[in-house]
N, C-alpha and C positions, 0 to 999 in steps of 0.2 A: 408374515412380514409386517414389522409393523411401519408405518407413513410420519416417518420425523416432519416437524414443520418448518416452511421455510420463510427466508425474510428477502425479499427484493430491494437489488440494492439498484441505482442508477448507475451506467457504464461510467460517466463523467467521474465519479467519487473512486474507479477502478484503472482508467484509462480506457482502451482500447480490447476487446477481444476480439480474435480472429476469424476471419470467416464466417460475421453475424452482418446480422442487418439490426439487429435488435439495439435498444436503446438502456436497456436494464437486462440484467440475469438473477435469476432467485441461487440461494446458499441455504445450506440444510445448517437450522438450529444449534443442531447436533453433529460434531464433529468425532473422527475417529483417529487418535496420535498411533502414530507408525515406531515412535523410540521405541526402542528396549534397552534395557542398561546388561552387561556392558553391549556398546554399540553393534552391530549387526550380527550379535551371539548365535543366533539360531537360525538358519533361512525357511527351515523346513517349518518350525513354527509360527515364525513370521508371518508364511504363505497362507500358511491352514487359519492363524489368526485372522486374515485379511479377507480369505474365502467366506469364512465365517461372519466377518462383519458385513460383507455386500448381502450374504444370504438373509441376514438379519434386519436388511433397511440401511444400512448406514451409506450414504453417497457421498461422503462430503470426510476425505483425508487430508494430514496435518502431514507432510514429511519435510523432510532435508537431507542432504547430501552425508552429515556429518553421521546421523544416523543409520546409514548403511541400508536399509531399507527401502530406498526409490528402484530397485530392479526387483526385489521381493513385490512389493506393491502390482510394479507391473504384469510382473508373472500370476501376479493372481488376478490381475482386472484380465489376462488374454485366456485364464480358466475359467473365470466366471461369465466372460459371453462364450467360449466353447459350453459351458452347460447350460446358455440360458438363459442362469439369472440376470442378465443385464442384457439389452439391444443394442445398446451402443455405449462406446468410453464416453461420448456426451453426456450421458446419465450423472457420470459421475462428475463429482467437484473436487479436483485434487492441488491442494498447497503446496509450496515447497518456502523453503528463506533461503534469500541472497545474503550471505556472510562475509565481511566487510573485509576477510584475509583473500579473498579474488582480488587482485591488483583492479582490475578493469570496472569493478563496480567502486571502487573506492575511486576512482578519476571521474568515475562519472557525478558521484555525490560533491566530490571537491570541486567540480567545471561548474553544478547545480548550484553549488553554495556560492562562487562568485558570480555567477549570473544575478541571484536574487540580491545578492550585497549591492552588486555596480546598479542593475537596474530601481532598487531604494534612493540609491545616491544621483544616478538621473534624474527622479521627481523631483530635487530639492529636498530631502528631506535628508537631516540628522541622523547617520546610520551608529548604533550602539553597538558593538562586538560585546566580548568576555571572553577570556581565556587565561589561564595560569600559565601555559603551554608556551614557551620563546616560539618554535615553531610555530605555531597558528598564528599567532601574534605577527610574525613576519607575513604568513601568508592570509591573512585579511588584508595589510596594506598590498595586496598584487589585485584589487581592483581598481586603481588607478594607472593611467598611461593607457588605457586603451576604452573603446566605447562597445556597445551594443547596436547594433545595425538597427536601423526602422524598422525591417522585418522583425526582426527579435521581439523589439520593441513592442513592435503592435500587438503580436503573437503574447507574448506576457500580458499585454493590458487590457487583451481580452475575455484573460481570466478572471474569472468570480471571486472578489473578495467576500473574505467572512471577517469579522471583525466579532473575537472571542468576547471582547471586554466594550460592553455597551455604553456603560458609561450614567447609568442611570443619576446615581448619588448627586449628579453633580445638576438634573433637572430639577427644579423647582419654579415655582408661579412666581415667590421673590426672589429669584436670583436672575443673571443673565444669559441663561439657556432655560428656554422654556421649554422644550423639547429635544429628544435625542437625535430627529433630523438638524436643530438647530447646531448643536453641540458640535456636530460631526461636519458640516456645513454642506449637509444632503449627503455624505459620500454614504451613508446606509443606506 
């Protein structure tokens, strides 16, 4: 069997996972995709595929709902610790995607999107939308008429900003920002 490598990621950059104490989880290099075209064609193959990949090293699957293969998957992670090869489903690192046709993750991205709009607009700051969309366009202006509680508040501002765009270009010894802490006015 061979030992794919792995990369340790920090929870913060994942959220939360369940029942750890741990502050980081390692993710295998090497990933293994669960599709088949057409969608869940084969089970029997699927399985034997799946069997075959854990037997091989590979801990770390790629699935989705759409692919029809999340109960094949399972069916062979409950064979492969019946033989063995695996101690536990911990072992393994299994993905799936949330697909924005579930009503209830699309409220939830829509509720996220006005959070982070209103809460911009809280700081004083110039909030820029875009959209072609009449619809969007209406529901961008629905962060006004209401606020974010202080809890929210705090809770938001205690997340870590990253700031993509450093702004170098604009330092120099003859201009007036001498530095990128200058620039920014320490928010880096």
């Amino acid at each position: 069997m061979v030992s794919i490598p792995e990369i340790q990621i920090p929870l913060s950059e994942l959220g939360s996972m369940p029942n750890t104490n741990t502050h980081s989880t390692r993710i295998p290099l090497l990933g293994y995709g669960t599709a088949s075209w057409p969608f869940g064609e084969s089970e029997e193959i699927m399985k034997g595929s799946f069997l075959t990949a854990i037997k091989l090293g590979y801990r770390h699957f790629d699935t989705a709902s759409v692919y029809q293969s999340e109960q094949c998957l399972g069916e062979a992670i409950s064979r492969a610790l019946e033989l063995g090869l695996i101690e536990s489903r911990g072992e393994l690192f299994v993905t799936s995607k949330l697909w924005l046709s579930n009503p209830q993750f699309i409220v939830c991205l829509f509720v996220r999107e006005k959070v982070c709009l209103r809460w911009v607009y809280e700081q004083g700051a110039s909030v820029l939308v875009k959209s072609f969309n009449e619809e969007r366009m209406r529901e961008n202006l629905d962060i006004f008429g209401w606020k974010l509680s202080s809890e929210e508040s705090l809770k938001i501002d205690q997340i870590p900003q990253r700031k993509a765009y450093r702004g170098l270009e604009f330092v120099s010894d003859a201009g007036p920002f001498k530095s990128v802490e200058e620039l920014w006015d320490g928010e880096i």
